[in-house]
ChimeraX commands (.cxc) that place a marker at each C-alpha (Angstrom):
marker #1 position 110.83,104.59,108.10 radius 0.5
marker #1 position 111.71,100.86,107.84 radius 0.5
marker #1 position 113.23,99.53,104.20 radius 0.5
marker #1 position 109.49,96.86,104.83 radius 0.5
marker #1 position 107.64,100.59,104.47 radius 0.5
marker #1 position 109.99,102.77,102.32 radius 0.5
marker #1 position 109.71,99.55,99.94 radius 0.5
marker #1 position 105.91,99.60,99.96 radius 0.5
marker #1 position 105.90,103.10,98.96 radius 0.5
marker #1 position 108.06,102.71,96.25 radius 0.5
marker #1 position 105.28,100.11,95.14 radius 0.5
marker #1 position 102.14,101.96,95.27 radius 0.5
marker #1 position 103.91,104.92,94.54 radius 0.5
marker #1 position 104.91,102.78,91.00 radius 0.5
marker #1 position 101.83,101.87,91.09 radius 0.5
marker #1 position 100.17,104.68,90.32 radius 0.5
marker #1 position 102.96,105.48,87.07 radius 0.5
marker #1 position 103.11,102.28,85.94 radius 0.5
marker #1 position 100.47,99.73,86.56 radius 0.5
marker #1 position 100.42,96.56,84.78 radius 0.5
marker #1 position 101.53,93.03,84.52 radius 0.5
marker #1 position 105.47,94.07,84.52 radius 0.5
marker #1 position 104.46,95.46,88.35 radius 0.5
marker #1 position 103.66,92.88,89.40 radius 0.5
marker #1 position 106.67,90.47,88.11 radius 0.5
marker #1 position 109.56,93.52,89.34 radius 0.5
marker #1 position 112.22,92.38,91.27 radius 0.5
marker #1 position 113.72,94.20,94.18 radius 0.5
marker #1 position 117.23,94.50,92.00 radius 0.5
marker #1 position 115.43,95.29,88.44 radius 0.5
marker #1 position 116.60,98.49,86.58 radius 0.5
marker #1 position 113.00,100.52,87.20 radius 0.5
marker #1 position 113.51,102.36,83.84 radius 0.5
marker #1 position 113.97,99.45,81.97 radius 0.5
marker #1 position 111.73,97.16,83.28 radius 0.5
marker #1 position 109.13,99.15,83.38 radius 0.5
marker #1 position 110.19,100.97,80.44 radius 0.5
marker #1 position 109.50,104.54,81.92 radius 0.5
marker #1 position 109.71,107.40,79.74 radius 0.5
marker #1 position 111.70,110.06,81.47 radius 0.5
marker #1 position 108.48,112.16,82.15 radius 0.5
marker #1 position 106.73,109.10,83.92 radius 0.5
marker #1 position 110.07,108.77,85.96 radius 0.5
marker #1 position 109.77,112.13,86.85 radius 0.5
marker #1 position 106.51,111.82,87.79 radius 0.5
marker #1 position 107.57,108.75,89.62 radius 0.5
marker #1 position 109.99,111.05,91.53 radius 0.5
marker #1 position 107.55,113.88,92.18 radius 0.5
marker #1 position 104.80,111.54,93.84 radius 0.5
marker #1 position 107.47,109.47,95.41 radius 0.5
marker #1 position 108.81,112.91,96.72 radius 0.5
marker #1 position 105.49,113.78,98.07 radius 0.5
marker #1 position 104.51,110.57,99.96 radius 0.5
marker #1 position 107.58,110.68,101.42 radius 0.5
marker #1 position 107.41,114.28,102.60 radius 0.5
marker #1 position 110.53,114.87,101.81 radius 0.5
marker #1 position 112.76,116.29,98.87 radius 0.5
marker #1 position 114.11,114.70,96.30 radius 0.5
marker #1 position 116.47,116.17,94.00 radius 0.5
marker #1 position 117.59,115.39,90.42 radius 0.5
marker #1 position 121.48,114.71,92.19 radius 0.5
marker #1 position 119.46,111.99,93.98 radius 0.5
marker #1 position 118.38,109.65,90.40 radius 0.5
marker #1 position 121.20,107.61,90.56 radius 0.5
marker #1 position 119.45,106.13,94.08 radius 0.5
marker #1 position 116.67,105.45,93.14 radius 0.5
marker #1 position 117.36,102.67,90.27 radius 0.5
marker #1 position 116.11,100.02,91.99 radius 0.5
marker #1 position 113.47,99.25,94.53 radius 0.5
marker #1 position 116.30,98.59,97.13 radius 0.5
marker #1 position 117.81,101.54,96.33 radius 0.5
marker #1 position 115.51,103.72,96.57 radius 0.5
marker #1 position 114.66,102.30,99.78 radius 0.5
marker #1 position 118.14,102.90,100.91 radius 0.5
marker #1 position 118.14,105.87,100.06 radius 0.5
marker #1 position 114.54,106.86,101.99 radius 0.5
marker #1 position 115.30,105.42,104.85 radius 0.5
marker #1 position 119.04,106.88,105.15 radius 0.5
marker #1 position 117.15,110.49,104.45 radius 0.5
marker #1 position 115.25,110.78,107.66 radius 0.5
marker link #1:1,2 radius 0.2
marker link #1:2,3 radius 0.2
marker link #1:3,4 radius 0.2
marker link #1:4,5 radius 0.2
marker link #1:5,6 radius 0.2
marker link #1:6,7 radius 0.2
marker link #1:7,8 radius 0.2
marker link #1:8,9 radius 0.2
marker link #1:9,10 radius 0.2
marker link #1:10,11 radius 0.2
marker link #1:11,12 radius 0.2
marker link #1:12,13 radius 0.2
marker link #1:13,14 radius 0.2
marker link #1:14,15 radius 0.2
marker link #1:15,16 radius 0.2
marker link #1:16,17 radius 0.2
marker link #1:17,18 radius 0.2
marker link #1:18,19 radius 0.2
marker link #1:19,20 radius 0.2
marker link #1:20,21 radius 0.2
marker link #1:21,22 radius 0.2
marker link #1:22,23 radius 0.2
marker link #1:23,24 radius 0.2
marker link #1:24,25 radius 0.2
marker link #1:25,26 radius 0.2
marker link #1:26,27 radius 0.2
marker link #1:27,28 radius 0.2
marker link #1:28,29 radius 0.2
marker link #1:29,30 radius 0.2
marker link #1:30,31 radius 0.2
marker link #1:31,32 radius 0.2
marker link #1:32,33 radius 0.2
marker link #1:33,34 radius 0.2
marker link #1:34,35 radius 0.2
marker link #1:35,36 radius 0.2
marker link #1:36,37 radius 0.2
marker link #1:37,38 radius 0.2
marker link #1:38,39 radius 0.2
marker link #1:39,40 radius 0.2
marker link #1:40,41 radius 0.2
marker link #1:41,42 radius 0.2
marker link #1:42,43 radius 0.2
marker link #1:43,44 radius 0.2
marker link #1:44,45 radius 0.2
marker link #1:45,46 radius 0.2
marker link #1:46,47 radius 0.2
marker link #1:47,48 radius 0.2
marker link #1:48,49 radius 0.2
marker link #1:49,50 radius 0.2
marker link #1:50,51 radius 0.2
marker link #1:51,52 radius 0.2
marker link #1:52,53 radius 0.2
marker link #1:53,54 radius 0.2
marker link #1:54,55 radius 0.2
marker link #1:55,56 radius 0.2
marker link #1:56,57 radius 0.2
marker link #1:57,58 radius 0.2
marker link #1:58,59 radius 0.2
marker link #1:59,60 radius 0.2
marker link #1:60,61 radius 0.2
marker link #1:61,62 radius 0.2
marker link #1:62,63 radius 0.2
marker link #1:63,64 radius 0.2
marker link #1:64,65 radius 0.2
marker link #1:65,66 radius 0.2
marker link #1:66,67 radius 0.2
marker link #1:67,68 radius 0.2
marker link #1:68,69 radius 0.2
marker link #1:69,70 radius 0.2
marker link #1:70,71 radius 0.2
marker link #1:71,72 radius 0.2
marker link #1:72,73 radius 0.2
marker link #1:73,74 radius 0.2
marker link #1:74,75 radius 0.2
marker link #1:75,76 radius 0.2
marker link #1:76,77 radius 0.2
marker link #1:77,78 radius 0.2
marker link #1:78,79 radius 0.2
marker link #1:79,80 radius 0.2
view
């Protein structure tokens, strides 16, 4: 997976937890929690779909990496 892909996944896999206009103005640095003010049941459901696009397993040690977008990019592209 390229960081172009992993980072499009992220996306629509946000997307799908948190549509709206603060979506569409995230950076690829901004705190995901924060600026999208997730809950911590929409971040794990964040983590759960993310997890299952991905087809692969992510586990609660793994939160820290996925903060950002670039991050969690990082962090699904160094998982392959």
């Amino acid at each position: 997976m390229t960081p172009d892909e992993a980072r499009k996944m992220i996306k629509k896999t946000l997307q799908e937890i948190a549509p709206g206009p603060a979506l569409d103005e995230l950076e690829a640095d901004d705190d995901l929690r924060e600026r999208l003010e997730l809950d911590s049941l929409d971040f794990l459901n964040f983590v759960e779909a993310l997890s299952d696009r991905a087809g692969r397993r992510i586990d609660e040690d793994d939160y820290p990496e996925l903060v950002t977008i670039e991050t969690a990019a990082k962090f699904l592209c160094t998982r392959e």
